[in-house]
gemmi code that builds the backbone of each chain (N, CA, C; Angstrom):
import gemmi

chains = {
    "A": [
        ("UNK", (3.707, -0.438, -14.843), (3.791, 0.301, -13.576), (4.224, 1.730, -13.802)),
        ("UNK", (5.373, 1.879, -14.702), (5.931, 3.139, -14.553), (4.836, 4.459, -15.466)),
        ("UNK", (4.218, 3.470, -16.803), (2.936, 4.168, -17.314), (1.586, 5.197, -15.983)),
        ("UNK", (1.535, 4.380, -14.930), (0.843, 4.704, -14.050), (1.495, 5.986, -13.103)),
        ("UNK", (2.898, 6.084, -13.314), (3.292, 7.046, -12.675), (3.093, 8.112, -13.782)),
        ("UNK", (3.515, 7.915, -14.834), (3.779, 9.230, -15.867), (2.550, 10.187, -15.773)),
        ("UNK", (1.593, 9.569, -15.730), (0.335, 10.232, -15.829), (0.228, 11.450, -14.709)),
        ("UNK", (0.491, 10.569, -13.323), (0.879, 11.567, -12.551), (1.322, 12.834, -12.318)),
        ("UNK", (2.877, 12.205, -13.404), (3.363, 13.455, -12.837), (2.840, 14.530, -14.179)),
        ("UNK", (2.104, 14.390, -14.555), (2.391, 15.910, -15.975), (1.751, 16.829, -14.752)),
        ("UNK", (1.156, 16.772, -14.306), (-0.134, 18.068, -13.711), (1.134, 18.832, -12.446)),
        ("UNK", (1.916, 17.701, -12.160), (2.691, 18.049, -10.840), (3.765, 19.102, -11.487)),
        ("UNK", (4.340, 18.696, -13.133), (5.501, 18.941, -13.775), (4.752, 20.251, -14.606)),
        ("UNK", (3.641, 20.887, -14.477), (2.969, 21.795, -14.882), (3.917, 22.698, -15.302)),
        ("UNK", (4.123, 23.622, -14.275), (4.531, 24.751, -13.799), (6.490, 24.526, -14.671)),
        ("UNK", (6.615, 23.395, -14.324), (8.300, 23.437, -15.040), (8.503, 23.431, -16.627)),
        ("UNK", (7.346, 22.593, -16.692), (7.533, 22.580, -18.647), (6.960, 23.649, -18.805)),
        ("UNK", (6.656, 24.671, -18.503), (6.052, 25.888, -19.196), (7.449, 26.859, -19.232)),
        ("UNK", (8.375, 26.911, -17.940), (9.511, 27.438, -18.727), (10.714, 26.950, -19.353)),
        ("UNK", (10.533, 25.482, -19.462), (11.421, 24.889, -20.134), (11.328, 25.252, -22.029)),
        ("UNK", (9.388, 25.379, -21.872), (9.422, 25.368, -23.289), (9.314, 27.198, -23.640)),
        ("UNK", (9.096, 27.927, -22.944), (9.629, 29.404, -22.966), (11.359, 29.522, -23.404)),
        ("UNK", (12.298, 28.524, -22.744), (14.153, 28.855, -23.047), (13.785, 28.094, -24.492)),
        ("UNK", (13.540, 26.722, -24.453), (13.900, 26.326, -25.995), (12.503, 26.162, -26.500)),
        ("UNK", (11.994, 26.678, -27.774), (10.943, 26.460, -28.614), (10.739, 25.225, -28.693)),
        ("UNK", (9.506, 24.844, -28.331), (8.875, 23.407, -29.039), (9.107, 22.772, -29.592)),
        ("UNK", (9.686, 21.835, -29.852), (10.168, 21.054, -31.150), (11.452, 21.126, -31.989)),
        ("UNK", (12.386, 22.071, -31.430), (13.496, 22.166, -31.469), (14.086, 21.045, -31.315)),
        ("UNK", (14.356, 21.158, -29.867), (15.186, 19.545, -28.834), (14.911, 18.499, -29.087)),
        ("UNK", (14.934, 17.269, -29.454), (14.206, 16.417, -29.676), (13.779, 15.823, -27.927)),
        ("UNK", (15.128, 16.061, -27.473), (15.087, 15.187, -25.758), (14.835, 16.968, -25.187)),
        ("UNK", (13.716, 17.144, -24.425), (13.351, 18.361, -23.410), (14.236, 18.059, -22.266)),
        ("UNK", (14.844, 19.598, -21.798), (16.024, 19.568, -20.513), (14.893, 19.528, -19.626)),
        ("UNK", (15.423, 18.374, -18.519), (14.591, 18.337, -17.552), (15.049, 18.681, -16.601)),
        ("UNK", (13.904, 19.915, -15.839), (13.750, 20.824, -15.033), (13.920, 20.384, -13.627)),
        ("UNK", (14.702, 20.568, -12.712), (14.297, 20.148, -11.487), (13.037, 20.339, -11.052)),
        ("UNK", (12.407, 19.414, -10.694), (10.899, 19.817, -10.230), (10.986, 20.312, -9.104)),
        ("UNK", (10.064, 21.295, -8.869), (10.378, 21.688, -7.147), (9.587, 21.040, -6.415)),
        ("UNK", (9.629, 21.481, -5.174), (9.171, 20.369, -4.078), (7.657, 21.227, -3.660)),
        ("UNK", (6.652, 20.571, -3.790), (5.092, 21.037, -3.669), (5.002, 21.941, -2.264)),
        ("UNK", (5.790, 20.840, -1.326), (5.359, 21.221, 0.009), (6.204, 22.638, 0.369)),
        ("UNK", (7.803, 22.920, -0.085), (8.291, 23.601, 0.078), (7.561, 25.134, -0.674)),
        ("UNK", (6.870, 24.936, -2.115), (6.592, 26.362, -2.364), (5.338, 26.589, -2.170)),
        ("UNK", (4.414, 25.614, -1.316), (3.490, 25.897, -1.399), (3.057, 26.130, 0.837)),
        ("UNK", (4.932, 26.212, 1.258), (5.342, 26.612, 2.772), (4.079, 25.730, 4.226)),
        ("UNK", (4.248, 24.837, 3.285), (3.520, 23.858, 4.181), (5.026, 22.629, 4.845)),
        ("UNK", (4.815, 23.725, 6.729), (5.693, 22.875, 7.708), (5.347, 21.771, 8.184)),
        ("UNK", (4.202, 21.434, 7.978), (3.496, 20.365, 8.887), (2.379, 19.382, 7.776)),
        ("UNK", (2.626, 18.242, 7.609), (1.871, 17.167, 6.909), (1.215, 16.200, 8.087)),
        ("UNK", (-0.108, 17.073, 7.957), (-1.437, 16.133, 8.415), (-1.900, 15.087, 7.924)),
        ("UNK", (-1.728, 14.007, 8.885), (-2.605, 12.827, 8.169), (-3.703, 12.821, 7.854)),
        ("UNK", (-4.487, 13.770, 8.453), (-5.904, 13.804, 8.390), (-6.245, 14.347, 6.752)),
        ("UNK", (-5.408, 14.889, 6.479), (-5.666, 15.804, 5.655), (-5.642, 15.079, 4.363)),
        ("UNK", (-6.682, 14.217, 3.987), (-6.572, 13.285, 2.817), (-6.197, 13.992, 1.758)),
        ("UNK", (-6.807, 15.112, 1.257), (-6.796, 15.710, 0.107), (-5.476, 16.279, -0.371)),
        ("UNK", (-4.702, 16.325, 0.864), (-3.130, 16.698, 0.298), (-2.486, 15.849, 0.455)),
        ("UNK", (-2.693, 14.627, 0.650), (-2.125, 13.542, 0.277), (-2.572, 12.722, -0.783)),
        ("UNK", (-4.064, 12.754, -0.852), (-4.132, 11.782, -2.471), (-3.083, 12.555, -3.480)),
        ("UNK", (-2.807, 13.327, -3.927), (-1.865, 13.322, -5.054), (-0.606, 12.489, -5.112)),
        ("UNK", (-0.271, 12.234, -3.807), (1.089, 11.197, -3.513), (0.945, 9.887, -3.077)),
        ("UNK", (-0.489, 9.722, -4.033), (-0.672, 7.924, -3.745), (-1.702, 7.497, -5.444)),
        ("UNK", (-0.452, 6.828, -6.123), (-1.447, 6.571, -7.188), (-2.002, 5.333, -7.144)),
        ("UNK", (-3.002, 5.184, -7.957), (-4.179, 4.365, -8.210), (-3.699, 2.857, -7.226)),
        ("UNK", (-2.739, 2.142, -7.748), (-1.684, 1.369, -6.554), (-2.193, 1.177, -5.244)),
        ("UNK", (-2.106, 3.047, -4.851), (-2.305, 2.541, -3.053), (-0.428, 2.957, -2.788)),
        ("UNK", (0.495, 2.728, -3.303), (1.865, 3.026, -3.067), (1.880, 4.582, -2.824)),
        ("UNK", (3.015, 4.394, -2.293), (3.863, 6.114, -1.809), (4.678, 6.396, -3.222)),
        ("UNK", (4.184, 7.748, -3.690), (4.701, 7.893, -4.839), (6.398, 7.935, -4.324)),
        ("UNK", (7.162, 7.503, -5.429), (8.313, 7.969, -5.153), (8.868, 9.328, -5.318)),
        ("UNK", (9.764, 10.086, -4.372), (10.649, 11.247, -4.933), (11.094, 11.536, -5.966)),
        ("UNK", (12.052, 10.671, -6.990), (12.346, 11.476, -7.921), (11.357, 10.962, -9.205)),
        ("UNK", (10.187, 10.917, -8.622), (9.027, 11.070, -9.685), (8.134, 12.448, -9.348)),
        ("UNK", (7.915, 12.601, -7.865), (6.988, 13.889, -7.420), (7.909, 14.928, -7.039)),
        ("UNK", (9.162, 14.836, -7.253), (10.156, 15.629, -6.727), (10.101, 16.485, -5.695)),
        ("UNK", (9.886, 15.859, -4.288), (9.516, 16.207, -2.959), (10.972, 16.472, -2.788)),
        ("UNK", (11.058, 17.378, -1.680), (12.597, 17.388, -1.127), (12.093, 16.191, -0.113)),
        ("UNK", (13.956, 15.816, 0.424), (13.801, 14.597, 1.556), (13.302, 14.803, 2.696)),
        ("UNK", (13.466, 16.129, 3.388), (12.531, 16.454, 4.513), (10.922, 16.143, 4.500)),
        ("UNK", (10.066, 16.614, 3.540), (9.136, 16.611, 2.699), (8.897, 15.330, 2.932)),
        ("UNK", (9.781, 14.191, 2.011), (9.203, 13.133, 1.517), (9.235, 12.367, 2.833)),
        ("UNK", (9.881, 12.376, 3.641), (10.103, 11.985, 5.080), (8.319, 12.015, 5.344)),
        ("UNK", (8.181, 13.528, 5.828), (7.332, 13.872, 6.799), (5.481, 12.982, 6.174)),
        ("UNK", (5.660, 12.961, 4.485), (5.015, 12.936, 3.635), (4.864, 11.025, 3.942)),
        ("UNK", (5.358, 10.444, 4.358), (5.681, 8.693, 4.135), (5.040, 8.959, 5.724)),
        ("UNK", (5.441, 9.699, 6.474), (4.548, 8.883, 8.036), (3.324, 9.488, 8.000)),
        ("UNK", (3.082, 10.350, 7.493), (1.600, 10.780, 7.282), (1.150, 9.720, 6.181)),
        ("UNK", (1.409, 9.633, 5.962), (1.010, 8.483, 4.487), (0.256, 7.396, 5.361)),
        ("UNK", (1.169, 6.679, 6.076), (1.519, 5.292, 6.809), (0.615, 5.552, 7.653)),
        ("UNK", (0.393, 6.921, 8.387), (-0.741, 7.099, 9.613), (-2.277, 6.740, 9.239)),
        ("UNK", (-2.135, 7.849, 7.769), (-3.430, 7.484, 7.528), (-4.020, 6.456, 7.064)),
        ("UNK", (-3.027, 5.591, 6.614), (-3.728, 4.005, 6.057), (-4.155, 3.181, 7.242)),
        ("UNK", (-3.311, 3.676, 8.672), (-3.783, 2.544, 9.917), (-5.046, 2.885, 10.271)),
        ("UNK", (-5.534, 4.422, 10.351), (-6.771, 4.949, 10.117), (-7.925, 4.374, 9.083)),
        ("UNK", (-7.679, 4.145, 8.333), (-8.328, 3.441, 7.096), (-9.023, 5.060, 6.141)),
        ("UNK", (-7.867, 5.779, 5.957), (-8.274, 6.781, 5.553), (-8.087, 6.848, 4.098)),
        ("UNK", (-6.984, 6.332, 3.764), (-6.232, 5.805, 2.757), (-6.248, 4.454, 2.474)),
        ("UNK", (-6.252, 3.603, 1.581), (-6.124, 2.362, 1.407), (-4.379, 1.741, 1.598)),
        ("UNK", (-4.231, 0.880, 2.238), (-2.862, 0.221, 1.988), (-2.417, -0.219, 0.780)),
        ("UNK", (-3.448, -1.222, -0.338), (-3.398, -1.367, -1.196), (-4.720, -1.486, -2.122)),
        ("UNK", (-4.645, -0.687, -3.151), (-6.104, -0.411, -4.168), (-6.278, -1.382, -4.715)),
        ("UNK", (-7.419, -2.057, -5.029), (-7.390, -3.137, -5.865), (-6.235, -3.868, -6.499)),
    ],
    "B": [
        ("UNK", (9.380, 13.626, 32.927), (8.121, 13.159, 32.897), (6.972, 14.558, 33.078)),
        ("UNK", (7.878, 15.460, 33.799), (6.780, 16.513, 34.324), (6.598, 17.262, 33.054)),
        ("UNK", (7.342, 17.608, 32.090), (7.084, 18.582, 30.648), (5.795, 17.912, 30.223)),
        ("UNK", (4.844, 18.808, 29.719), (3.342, 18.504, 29.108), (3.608, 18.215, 27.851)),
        ("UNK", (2.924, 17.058, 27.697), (3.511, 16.417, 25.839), (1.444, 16.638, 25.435)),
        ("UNK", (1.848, 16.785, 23.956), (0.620, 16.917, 23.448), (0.273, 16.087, 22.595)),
        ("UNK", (-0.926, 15.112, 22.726), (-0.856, 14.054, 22.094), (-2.824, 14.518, 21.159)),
        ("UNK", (-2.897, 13.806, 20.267), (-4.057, 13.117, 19.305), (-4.444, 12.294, 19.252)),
        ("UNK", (-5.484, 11.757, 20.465), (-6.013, 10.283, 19.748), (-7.255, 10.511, 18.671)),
        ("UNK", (-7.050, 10.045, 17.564), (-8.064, 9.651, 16.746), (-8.714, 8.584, 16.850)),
        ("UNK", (-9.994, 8.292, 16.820), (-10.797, 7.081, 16.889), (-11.967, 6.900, 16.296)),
        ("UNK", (-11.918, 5.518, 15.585), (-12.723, 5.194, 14.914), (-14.085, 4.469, 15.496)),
        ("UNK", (-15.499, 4.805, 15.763), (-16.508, 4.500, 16.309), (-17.255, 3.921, 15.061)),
        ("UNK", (-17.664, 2.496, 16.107), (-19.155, 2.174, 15.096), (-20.018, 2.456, 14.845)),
        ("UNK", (-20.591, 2.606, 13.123), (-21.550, 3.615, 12.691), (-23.020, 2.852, 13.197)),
        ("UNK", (-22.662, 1.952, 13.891), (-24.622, 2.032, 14.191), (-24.916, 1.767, 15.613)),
        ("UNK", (-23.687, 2.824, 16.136), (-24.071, 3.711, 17.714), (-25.359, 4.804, 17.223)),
        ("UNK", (-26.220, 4.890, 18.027), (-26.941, 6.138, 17.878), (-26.243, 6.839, 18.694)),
        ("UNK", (-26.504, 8.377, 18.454), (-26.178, 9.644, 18.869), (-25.445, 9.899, 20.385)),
        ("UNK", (-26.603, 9.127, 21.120), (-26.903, 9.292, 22.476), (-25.455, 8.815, 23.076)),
        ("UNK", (-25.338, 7.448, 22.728), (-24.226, 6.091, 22.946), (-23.043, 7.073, 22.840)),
        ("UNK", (-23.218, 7.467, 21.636), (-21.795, 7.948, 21.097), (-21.429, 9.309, 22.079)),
        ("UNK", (-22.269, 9.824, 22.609), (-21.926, 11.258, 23.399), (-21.438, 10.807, 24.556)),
        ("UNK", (-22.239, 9.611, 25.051), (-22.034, 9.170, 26.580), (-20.523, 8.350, 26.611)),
        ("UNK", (-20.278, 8.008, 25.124), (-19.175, 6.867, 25.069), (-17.433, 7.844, 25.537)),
        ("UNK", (-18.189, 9.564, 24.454), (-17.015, 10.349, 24.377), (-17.088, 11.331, 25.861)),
        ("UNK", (-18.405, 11.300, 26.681), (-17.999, 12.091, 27.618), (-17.383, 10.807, 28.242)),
        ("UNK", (-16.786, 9.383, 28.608), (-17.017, 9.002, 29.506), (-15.155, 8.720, 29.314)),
        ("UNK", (-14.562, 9.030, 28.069), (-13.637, 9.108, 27.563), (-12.888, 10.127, 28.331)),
        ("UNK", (-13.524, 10.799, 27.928), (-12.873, 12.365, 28.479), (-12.521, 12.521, 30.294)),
        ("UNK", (-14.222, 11.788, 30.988), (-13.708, 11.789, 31.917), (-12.308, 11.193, 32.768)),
        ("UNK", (-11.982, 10.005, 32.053), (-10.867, 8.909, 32.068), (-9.842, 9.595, 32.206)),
        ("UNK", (-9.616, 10.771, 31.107), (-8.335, 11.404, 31.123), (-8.716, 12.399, 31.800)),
        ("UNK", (-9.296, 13.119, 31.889), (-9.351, 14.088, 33.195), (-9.107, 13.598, 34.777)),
        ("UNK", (-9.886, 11.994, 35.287), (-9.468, 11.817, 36.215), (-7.919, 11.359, 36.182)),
        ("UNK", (-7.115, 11.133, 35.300), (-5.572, 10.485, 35.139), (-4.796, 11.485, 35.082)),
        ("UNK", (-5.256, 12.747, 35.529), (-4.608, 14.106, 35.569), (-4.549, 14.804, 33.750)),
        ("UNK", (-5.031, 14.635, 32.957), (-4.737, 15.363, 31.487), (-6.078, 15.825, 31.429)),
        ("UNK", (-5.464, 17.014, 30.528), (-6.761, 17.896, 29.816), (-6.816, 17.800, 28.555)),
        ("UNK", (-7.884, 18.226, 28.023), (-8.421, 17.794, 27.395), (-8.760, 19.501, 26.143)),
        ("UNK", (-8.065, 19.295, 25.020), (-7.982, 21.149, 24.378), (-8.939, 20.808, 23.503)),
        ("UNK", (-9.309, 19.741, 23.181), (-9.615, 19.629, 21.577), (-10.844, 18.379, 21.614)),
        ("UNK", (-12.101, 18.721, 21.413), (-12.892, 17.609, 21.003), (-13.384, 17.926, 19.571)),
        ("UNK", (-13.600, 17.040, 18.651), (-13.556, 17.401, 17.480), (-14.610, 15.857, 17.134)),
        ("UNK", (-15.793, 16.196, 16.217), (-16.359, 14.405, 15.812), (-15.780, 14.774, 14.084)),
        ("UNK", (-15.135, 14.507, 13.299), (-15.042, 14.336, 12.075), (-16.148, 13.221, 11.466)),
        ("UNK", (-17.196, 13.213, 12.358), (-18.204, 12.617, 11.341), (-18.017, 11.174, 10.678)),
        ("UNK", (-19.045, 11.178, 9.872), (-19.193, 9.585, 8.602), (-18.595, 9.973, 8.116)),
        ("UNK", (-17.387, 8.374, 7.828), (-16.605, 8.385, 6.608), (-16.703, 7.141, 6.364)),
        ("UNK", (-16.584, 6.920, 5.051), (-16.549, 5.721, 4.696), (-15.279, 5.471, 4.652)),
        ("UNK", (-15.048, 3.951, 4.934), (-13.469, 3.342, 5.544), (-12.937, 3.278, 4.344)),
        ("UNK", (-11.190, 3.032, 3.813), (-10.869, 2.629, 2.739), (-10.615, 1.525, 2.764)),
        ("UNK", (-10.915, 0.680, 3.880), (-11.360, -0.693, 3.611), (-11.959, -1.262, 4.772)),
        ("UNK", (-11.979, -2.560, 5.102), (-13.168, -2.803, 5.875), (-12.425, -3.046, 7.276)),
        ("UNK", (-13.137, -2.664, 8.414), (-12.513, -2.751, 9.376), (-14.012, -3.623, 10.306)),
        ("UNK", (-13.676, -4.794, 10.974), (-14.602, -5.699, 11.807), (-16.119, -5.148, 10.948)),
        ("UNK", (-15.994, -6.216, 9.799), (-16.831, -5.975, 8.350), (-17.622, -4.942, 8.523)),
        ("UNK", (-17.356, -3.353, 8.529), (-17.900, -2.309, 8.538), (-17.296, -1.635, 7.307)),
        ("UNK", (-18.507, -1.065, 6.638), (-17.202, 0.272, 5.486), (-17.522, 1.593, 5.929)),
        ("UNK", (-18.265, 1.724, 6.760), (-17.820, 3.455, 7.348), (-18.005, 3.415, 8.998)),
        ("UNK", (-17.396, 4.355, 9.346), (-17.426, 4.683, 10.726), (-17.031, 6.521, 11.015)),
        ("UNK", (-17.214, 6.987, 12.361), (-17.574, 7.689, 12.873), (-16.237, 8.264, 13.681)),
        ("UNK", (-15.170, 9.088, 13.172), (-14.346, 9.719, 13.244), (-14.551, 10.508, 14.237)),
        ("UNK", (-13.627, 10.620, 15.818), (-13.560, 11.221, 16.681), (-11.884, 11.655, 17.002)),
        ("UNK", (-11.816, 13.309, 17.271), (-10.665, 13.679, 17.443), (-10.589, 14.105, 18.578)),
        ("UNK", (-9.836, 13.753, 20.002), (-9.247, 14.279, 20.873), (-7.730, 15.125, 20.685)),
        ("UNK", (-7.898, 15.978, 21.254), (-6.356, 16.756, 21.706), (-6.224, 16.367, 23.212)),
        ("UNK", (-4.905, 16.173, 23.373), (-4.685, 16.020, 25.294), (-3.606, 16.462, 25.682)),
        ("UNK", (-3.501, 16.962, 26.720), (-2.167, 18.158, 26.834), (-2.139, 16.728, 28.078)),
        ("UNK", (-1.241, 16.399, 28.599), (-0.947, 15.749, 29.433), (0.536, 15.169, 29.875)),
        ("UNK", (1.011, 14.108, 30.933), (2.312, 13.560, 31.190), (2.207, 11.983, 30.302)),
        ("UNK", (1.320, 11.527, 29.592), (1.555, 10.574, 29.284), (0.596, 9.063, 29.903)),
        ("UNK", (0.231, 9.500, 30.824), (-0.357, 8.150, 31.971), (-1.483, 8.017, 31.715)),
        ("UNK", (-2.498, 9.252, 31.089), (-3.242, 9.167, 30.913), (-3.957, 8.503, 29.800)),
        ("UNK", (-2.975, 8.849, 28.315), (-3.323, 7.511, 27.263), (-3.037, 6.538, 27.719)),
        ("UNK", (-2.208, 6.252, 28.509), (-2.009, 4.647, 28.950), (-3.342, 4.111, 28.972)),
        ("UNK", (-4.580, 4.683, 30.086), (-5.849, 4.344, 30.400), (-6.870, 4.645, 29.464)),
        ("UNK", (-6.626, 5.475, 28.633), (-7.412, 5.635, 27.985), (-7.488, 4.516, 26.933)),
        ("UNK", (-6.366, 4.372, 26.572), (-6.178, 3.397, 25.049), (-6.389, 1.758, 25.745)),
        ("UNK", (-5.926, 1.610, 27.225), (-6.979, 0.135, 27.670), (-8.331, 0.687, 27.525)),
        ("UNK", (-9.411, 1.569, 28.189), (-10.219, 1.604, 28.072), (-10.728, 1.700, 26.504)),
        ("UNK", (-10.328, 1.632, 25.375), (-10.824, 1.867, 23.832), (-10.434, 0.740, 23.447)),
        ("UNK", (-9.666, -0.300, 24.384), (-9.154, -1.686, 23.399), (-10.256, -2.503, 23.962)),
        ("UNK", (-10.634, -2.153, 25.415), (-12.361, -2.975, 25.592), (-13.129, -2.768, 25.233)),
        ("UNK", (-13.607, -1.339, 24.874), (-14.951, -0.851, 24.707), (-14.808, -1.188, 22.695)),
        ("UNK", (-16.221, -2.292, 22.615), (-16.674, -2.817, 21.655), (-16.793, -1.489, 20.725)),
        ("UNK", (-17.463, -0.193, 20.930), (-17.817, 0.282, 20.234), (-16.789, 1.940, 19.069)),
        ("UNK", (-15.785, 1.151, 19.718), (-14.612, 1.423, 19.157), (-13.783, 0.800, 18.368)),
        ("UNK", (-14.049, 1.026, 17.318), (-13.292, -0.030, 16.265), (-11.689, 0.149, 15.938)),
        ("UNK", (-11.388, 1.082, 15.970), (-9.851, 1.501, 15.926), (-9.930, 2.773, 16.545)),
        ("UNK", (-8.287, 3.161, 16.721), (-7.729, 3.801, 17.274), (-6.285, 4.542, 17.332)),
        ("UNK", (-5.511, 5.500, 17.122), (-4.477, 5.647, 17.186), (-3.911, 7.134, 17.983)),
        ("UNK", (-2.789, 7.225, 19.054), (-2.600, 7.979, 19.354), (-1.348, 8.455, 18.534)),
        ("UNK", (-0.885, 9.665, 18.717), (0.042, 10.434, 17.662), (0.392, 11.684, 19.034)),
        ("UNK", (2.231, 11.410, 18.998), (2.121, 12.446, 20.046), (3.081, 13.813, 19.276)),
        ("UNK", (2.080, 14.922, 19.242), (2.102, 16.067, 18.304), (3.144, 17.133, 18.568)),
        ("UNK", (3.563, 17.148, 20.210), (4.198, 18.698, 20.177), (5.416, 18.555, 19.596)),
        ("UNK", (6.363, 17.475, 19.453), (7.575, 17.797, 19.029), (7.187, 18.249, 17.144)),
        ("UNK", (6.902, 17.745, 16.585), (6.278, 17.740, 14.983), (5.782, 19.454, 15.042)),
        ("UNK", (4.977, 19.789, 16.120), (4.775, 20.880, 15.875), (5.541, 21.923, 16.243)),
        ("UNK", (6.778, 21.776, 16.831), (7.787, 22.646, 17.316), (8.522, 22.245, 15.985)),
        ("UNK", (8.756, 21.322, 15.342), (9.390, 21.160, 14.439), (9.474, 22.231, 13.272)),
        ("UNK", (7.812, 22.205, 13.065), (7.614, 22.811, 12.106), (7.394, 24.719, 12.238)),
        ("UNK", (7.338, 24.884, 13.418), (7.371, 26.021, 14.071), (8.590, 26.604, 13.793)),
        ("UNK", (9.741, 25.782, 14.088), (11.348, 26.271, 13.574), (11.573, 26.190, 12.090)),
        ("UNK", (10.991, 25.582, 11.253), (10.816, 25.765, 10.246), (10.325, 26.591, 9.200)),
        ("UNK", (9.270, 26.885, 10.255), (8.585, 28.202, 9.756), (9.513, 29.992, 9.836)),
        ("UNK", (9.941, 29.536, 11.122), (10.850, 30.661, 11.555), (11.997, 30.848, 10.325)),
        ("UNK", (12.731, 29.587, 10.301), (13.798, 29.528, 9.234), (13.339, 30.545, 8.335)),
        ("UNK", (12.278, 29.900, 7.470), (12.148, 30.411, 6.681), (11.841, 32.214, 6.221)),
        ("UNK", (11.323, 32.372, 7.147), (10.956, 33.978, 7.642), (12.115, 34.578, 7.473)),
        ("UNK", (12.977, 34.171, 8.210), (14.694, 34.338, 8.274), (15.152, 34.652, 7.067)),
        ("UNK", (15.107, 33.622, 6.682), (15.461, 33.607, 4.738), (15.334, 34.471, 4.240)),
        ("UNK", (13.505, 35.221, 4.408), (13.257, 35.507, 3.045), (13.487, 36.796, 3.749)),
        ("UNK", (13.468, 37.177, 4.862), (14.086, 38.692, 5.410), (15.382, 38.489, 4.854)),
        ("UNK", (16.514, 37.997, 4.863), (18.082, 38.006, 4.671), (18.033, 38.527, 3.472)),
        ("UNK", (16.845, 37.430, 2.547), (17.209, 37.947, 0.687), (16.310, 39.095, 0.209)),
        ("UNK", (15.637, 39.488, 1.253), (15.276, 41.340, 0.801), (16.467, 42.285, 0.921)),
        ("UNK", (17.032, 42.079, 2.630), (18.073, 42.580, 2.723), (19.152, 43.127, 1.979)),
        ("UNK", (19.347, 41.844, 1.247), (20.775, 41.851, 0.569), (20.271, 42.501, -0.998)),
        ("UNK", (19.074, 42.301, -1.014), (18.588, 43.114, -3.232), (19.427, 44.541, -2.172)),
        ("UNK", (19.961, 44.993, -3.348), (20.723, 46.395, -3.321), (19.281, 47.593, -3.305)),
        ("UNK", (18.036, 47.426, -3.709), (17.070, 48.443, -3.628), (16.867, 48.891, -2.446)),
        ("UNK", (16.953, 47.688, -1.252), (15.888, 48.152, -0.317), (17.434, 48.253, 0.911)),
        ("UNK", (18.295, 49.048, 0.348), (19.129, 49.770, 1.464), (18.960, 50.257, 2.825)),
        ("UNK", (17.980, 51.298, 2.523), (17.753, 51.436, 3.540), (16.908, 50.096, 4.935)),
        ("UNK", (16.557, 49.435, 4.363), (15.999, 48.011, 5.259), (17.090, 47.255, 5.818)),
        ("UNK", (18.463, 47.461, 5.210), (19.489, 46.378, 6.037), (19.672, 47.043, 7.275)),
        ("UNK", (19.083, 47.917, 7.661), (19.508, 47.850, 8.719), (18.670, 47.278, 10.023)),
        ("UNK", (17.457, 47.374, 9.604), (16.747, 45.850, 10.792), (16.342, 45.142, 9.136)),
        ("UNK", (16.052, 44.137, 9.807), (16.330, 43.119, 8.972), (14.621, 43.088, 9.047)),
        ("UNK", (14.094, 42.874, 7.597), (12.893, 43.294, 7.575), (12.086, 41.698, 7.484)),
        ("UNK", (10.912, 41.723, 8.634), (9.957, 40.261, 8.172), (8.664, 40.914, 7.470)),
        ("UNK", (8.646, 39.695, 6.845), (7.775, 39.149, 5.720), (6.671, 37.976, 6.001)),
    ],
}
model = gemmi.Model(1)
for chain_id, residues in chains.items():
    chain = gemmi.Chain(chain_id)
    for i, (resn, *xyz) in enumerate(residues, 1):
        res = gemmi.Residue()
        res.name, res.seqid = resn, gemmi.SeqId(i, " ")
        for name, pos in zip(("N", "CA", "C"), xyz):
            atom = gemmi.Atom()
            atom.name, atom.element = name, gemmi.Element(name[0])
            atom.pos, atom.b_iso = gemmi.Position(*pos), 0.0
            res.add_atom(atom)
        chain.add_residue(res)
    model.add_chain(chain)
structure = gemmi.Structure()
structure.add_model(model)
structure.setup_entities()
């Protein structure tokens, strides 16, 4: 299960490991300091999560069909709030699947 | 009861209405809430989609968006009239204005913010004194 998340998150954790590995060189650390991830919705100043809006929600539903968790997509709690009833809306819609295969 | 709440019904239509059905189905919709006192801001068809799973063994259907500025009485009738009418397969109302005042103050916040932290960089001195938006 948790293999299925990791995958996830590298693309989300983009933007943080690039200056993590800018402070310490590559291969230095053996364990990389992990970065608070920031919250998608907050820097990307989106107040309002549309259900309709599949495409900004598939990233927060992996293969599963589940609601990714927070401290894997590192949503703030407002965020992950607003992010779970849009979630939930769009599956009664059948926009989203409840559960993927 | 008298404040105007703004609601979304979304609805899911069966894909093997022809055209005609489906216009007469959504004017006849509309009229419902117009005679129940609500208006009507927003008609919207979002088209074929295929379902993400099967709904009364169909895999796609025919996405219809209402907006309704109204007191409320009027989805009452509307959503009986969509739980009879066959050619409506689902349905959900969503009532929008508070979410969108929500996020309206949110938006503001933030404006707020990012005026305060120009303010305060020591460069832009001369700007503390109205507080500059962004």
């Amino acid at each position: 299960m948790s293999t299925n998340f990791e995958d996830q998150t590298t693309d989300i954790e983009q933007e943080g490991t690039d200056i993590v590995r800018a402070v310490a060189p590559a291969g230095k650390t053996a364990r990389r300091i992990r970065r608070r991830k920031q919250c998608r919705f907050c820097s990307e100043k989106i107040d309002l999560i549309d259900y309709k809006d599949v495409r900004l929600l598939q990233p927060f539903i992996p293969e599963r069909g589940k609601i990714m968790p927070r401290r894997i997509s590192g949503v703030c709690a407002p965020h992950q709030r607003m992010l779970a009833t849009a979630i939930k809306r769009a599956r009664i819609m059948a926009l989203i699947p409840f559960v993927a295969d | 009861m008298a404040d105007k709440r703004v609601y979304e019904v979304l609805f899911i239509v069966d894909p093997n209405i022809n055209d005609e059905d489906l216009a007469r189905l959504s004017d006849s919709f509309q009229q419902t809430i117009t005679e129940q006192g609500g208006t009507i801001t927003k008609v919207e068809n979002l088209g074929r989609r295929t379902l993400a799973y099967e709904i009364n063994h169909r895999t796609e259907g025919i996405y219809v968006l209402f907006e309704i500025e109204g007191s409320g009485r009027e989805i009452a009738e509307l959503e009986r009239r969509m739980r009879v009418s066959d050619a409506v397969m689902r349905f959900m109302t969503v009532r929008v204005d508070r979410e969108r005042k929500r996020a309206e103050k949110l938006r503001e916040r933030r404006t707020r913010k990012a005026g305060r932290r120009a303010g305060v960089r020591p460069v832009n001195v001369a700007e503390t004194a109205e507080p500059s938006e962004s």
